[in-house]
C-alpha positions in Angstrom: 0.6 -17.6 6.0 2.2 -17.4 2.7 5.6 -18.9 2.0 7.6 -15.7 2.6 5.7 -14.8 5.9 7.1 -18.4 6.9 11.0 -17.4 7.2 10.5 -14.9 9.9 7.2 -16.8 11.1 8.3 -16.7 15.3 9.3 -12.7 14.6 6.2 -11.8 12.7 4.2 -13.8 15.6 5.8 -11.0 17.9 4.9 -8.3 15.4 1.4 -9.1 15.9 1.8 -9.3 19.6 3.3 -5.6 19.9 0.3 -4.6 17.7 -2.4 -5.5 19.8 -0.4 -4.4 23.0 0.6 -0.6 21.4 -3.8 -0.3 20.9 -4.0 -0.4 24.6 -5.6 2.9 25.5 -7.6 4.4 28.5 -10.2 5.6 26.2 -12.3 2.4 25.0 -13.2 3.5 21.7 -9.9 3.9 20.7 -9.6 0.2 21.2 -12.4 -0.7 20.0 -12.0 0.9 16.1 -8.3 0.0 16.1 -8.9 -3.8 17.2 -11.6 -3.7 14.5 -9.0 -2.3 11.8 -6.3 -4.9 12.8 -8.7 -7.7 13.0 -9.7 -7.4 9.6 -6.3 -9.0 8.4 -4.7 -8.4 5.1 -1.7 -10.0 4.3 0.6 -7.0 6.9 3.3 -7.0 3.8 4.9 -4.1 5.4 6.1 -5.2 8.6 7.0 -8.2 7.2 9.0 -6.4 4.8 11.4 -4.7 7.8 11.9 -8.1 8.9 13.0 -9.4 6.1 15.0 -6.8 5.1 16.4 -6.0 8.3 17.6 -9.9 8.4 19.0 -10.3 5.2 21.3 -7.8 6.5 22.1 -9.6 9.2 20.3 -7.9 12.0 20.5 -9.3 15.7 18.8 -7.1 17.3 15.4 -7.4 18.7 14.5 -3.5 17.3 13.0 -5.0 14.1 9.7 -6.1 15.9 9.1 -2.5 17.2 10.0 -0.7 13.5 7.2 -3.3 11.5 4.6 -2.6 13.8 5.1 1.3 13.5 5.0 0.8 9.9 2.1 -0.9 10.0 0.5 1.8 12.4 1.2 4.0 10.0 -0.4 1.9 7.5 -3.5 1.4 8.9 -4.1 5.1 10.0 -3.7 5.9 6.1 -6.2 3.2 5.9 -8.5 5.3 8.2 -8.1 8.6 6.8 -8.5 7.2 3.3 -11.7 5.5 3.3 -13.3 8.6 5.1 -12.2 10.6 2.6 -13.4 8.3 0.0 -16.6 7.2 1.8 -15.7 3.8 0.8 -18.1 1.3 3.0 -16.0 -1.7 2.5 -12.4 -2.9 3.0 -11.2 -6.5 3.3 -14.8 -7.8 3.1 -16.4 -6.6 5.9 -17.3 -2.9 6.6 -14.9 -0.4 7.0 -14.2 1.7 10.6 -16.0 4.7 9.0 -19.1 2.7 7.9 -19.1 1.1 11.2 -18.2 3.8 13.7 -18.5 7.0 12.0 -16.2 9.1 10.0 -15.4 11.9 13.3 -14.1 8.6 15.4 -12.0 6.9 12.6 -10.3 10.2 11.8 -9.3 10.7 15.4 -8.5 7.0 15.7 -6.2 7.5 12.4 -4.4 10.7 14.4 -4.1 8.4 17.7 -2.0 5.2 15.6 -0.2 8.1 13.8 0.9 9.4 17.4 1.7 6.0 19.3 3.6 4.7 15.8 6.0 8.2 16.9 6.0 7.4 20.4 7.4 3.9 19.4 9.9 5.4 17.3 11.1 7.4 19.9 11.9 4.3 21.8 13.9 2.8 19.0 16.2 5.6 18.9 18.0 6.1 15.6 17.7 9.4 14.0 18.1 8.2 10.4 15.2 5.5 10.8 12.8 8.7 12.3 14.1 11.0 9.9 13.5 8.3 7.1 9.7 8.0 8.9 8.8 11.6 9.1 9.7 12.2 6.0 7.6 9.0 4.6 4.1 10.3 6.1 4.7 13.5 5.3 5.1 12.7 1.6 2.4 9.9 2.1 -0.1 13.3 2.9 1.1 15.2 -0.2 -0.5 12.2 -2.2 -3.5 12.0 -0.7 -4.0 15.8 -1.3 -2.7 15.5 -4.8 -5.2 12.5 -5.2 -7.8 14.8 -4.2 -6.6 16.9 -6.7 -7.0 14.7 -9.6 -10.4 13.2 -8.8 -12.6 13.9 -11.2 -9.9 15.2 -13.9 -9.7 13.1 -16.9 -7.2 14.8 -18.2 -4.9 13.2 -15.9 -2.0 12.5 -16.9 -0.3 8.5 -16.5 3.0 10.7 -15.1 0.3 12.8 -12.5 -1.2 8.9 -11.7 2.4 7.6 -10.8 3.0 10.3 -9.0 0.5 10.1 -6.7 1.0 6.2 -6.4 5.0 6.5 -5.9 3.6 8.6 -2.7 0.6 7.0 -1.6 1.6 3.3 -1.8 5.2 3.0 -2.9 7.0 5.5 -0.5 5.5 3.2 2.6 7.1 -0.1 1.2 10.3 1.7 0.7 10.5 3.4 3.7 10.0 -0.1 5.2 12.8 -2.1 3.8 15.4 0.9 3.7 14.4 1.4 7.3 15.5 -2.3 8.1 18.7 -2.1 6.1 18.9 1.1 8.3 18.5 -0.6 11.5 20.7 -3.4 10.7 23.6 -1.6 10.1 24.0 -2.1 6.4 26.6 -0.1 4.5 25.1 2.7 2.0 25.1 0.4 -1.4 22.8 -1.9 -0.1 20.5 0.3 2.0 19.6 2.1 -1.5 19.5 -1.4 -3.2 16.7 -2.1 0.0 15.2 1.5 -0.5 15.1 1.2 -4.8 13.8 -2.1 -4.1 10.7 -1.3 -1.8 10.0 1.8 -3.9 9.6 -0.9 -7.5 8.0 -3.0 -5.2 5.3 -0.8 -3.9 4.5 0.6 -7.3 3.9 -2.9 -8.7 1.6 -3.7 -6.0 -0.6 -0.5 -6.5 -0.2 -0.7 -10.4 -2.1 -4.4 -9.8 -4.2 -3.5 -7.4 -6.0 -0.7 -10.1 -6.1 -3.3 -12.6 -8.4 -5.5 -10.4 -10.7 -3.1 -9.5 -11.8 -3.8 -13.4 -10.8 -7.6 -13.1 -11.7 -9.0 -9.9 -14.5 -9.8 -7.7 -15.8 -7.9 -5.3 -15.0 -11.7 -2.7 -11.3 -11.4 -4.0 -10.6 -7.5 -3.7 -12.1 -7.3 -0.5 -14.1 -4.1 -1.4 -16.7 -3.1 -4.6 -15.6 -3.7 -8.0 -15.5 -0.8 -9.5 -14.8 1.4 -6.2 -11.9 3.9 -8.0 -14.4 4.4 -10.9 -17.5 5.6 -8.6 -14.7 8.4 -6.9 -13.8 9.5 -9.6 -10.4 8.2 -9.9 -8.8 8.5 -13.0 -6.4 5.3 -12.8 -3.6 3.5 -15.2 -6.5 1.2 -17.0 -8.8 4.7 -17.3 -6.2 6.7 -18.7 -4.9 4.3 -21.6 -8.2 3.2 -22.4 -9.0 7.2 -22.7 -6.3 7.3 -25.2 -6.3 4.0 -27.4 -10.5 3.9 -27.5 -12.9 5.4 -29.4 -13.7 9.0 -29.5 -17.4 7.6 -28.1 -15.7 5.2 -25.4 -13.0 7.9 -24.5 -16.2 10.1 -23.9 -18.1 7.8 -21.6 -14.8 7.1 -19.2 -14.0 11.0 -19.1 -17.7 11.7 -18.2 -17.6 8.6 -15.7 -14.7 10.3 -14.4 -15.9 13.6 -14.1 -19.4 12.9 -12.7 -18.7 9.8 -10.8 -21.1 7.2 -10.6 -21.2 3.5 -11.8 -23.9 4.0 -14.1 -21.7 2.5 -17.2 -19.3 0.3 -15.3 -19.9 -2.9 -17.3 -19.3 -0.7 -20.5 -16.2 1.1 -19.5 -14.9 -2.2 -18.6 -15.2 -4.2 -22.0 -13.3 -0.8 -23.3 -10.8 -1.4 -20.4 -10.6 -5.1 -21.9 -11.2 -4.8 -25.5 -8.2 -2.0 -25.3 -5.7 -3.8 -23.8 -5.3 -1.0 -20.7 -4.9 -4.0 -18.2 -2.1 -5.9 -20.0 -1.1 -2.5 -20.5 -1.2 -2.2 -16.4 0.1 -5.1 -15.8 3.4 -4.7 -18.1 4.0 -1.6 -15.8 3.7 -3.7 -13.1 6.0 -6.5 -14.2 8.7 -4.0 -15.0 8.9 -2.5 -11.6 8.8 -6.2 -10.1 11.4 -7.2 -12.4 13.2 -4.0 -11.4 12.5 -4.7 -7.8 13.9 -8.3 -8.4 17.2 -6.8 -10.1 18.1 -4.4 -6.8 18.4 -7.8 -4.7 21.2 -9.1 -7.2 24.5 -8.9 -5.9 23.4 -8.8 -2.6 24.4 -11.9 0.0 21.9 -15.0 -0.6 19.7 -15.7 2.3 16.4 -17.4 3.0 15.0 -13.7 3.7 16.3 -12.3 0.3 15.3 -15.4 -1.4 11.4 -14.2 0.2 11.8 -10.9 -1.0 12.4 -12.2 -4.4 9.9 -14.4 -4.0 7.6 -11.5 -2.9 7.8 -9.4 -6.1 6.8 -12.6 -8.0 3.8 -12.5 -5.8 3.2 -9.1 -6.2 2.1 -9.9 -10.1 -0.2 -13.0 -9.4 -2.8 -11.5 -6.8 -6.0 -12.9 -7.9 -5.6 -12.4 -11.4 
């Protein structure tokens, strides 16, 4: 555990408890490929992020436990859908569902944590919290498609990339602290300052997360080096390198992008490095976690908001 999973450590316990319980399904398979998702780990950021946010705002309630393991339901069927549709084979160092199970059965699985994540929120009850859910996946969809969209286009544009990452990665962390602000009762000044907060937060995470797929290892990502390149993804580091390169090295990325393919990854990334896209990247990054880190002023001190600060620190120093 890291040191901000440690303030709500006996409530994130019961987080992962409710998990494994909500899989339970008469059909085996089911089980089976969404054990097999779960067990793979990952650091479950966004559950822990509705119990932090729902206690700095002074929640009592035992609700909280129910809303993080929706959100990360919801997580990990996006985690489904997307490596089908990317045909990645590897996710948190092992193989992914798809590679492992087949793509028709981790589709379905996907649809099945996407349906028991509603059935939950049913249970919890507040209209705001399932209108705030509802609208999150169904914004979380229009990125995937729009993703689609821009595989393979090097003209993308960095506004067309953040678009598709404020949907496809922010939107989730916001919708998970604004939904414990939500939950807890807070008044409207500081649910926003939770929503604005999960929404910098989010886009910092993804925003590091492209720059290590031309930085990292393929033992510290968890999946191939080089993964968004080989789909075709035209990412923050691709675009500016596209623009402050060479007319030669602008034409290898937009041909990598177009074709897909790995066949000049070591190339494209000394352009990447030689450039300066990723200190590029990662000064995006830092302002939204310094943004992200500016929504908690003003807001009552607590162990839980001193983890979320603490938490947009993090979200700069992954493995770089």
């Amino acid at each position: 555990m890291l040191p901000f999973h440690e303030v709500v450590k006996s409530q994130f316990d019961q987080v992962n408890e409710l998990i494994v319980n909500q899989l339970y399904s008469d059909v085996g398979l089911v089980e089976n490929i969404g054990q097999y998702i779960i067990d793979a780990g990952g650091k479950r950021l966004r559950p822990l992020l509705v119990l932090l946010a729902a206690n700095s705002c002074g929640y009592k309630g035992d609700k909280h436990i129910a809303l993080a393991a929706i959100i990360e339901f919801i997580h990990t069927a996006t985690l489904l859908h997307d490596d089908v549709v990317d045909t990645s084979d590897l996710r948190r160092g092992r193989a992914t569902a798809n590679a492992r199970f087949g793509n028709a059965p981790s589709v379905l699985v996907g649809d099945f944590l996407y349906s028991r994540a509603f059935q939950m929120l049913v249970a919890i009850g507040n209209m705001e919290i399932m209108r705030i859910i509802a609208d999150t996946t169904n914004i979380i969809s229009e990125g995937e498609v729009q993703q689609l969209i821009n595989a393979g286009n090097p003209d993308t544009t960095e506004q067309a990339y953040e678009e598709v990452i404020r949907k496809k990665t922010a939107q989730l962390f916001e919708a998970a602290a604004h939904t414990g602000a939500v939950l807890a009762g807070a008044d409207e000044h500081i649910c926003e300052a939770m929503r604005r907060y999960g929404y910098h937060l989010g886009m910092a995470f993804q925003l590091v997360d492209d720059a290590l797929d031309y930085n990292g290892t393929t033992e510290a990502l968890g999946k191939n080096v080089g993964d968004d390149l080989a789909e075709g993804k035209p990412t923050l580091p691709l675009i500016y390198a596209m623009q402050n390169g060479s007319v030669e090295e602008a034409e290898l990325i937009r041909t990598a992008i177009s074709e897909g393919g790995l066949e000049h990854l070591d190339a494209i990334i000394q352009t990447i490095q030689r450039c300066g896209a990723l200190d590029y990247t990662m000064q995006r990054a830092k302002h939204h976690a310094d943004e992200a880190k500016r929504c908690l002023s003003g807001l009552p001190v607590s162990a839980e908001l001193n983890a979320m600060d603490e938490l947009a620190d993090f979200s700069l120093s992954r493995s770089f």
